[in-house]
C-alpha positions in Angstrom: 85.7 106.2 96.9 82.9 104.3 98.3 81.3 104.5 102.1 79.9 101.3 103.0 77.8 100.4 106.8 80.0 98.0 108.4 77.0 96.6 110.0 75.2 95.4 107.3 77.9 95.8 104.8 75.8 97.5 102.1 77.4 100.5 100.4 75.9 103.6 100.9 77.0 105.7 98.6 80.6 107.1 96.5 81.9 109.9 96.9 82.9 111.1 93.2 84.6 114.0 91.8 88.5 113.6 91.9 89.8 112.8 88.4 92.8 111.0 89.9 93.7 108.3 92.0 93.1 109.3 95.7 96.3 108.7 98.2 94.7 110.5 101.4 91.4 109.7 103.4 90.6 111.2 106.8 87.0 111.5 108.3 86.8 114.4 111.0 86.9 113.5 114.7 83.1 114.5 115.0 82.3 111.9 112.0 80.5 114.9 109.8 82.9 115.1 106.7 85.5 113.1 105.1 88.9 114.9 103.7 90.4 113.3 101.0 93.7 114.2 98.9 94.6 112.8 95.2 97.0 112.7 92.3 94.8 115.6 90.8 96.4 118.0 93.0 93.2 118.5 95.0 92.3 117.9 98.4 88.1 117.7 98.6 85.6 117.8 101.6 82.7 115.6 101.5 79.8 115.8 103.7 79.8 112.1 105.4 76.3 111.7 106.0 75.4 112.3 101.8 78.4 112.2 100.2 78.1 115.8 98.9 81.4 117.6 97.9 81.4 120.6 100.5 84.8 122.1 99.4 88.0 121.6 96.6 90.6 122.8 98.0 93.3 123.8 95.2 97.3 125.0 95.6 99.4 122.0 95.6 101.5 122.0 92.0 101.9 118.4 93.0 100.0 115.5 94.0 98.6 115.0 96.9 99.7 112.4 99.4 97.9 112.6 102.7 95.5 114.9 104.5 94.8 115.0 108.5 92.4 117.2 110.3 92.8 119.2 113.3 91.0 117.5 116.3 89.1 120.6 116.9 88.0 120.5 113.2 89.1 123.9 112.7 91.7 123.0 109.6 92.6 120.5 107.3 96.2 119.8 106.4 98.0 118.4 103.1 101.2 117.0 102.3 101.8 117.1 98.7 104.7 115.9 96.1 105.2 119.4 95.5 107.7 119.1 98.9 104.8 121.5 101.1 102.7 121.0 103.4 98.9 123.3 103.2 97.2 124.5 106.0 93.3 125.4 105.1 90.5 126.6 106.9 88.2 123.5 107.0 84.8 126.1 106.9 86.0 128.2 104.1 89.0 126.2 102.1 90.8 129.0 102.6 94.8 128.5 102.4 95.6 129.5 106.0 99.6 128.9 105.8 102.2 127.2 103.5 105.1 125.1 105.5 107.7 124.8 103.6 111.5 122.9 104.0 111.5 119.4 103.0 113.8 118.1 100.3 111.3 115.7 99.5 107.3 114.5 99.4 105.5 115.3 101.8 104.5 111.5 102.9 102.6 112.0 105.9 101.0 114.7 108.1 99.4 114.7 111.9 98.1 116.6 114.0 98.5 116.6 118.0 95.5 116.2 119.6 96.2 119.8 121.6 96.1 121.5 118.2 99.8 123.3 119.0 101.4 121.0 116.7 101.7 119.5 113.1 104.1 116.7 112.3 105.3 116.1 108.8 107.9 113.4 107.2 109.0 112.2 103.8 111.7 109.5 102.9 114.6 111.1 104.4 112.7 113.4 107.5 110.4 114.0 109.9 109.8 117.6 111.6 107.4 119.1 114.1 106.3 122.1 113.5 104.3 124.2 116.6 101.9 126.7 116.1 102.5 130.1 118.4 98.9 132.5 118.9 99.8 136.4 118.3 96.5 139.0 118.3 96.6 139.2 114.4 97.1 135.6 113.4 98.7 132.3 114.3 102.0 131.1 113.1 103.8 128.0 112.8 107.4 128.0 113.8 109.8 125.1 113.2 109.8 123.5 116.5 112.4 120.8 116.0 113.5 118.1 112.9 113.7 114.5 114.4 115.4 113.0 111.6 117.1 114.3 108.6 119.2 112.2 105.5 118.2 109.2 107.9 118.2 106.0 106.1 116.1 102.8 106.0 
């Protein structure tokens, strides 16, 4: 991947380090680092002021098609081939949760801009899934699925 100044054009710099083709680019909503996911099975944080790899973050037995960031760039999330979706800690790269229940790849992933929910589709669905705070930890429950076996 390659970070160019869209002022002067120039490039300033590529980010290298996946061994696959990348499918997923996000930058965090404070512009500090950039998330990307790949066929390698990795998703990788990059510092977006050097283009330093900050984090690898490893669990998907698939690949990787997109990433998104929480806008209070607290976690990262992945939707992988492997039918999952990965939430991580974007400080530590630590696997926070594993969302589970598509019959499909993961195509897409967002994240409301409140943080309470992540929204995730494939060929044939799209569900919502809402996060719910308890003292110990925070949970995601299945909040609704919009579509399912819906055909384009």
């Amino acid at each position: 991947m390659k970070i160019w100044d869209v002022k002067t054009g120039l490039e300033l710099f590529k980010l290298t380090g996946h061994s696959n083709w990348v499918k997923g680019v996000v930058v965090f909503p404070d512009c500090s680092r950039i998330v990307s996911g790949s066929n390698d099975m990795s998703v990788k944080v990059w510092d977006a002021n050097t283009g330093l790899e900050l984090l690898e973050l490893t669990g998907h037995s698939k690949f990787v098609w997109s990433v998104a960031v929480f806008p209070d760039c607290s976690r990262i999330v992945s939707g992988s081939h492997d039918k999952s979706v990965k939430v991580w800690d974007a400080k530590t790269g630590l696997e926070l949760f594993e969302l589970t229940g598509h019959s499909d790849s993961v195509r897409g992933v967002a994240v409301f801009r409140d943080c309470s929910r992540i929204v995730f589709g494939s060929f044939k669905s799209v569900k919502v899934w809402g996060m719910m705070y308890y003292p110990a930890k925070s949970v995601f429950i299945l909040l609704m699925k919009l579509f399912e076996g819906l055909r384009v």
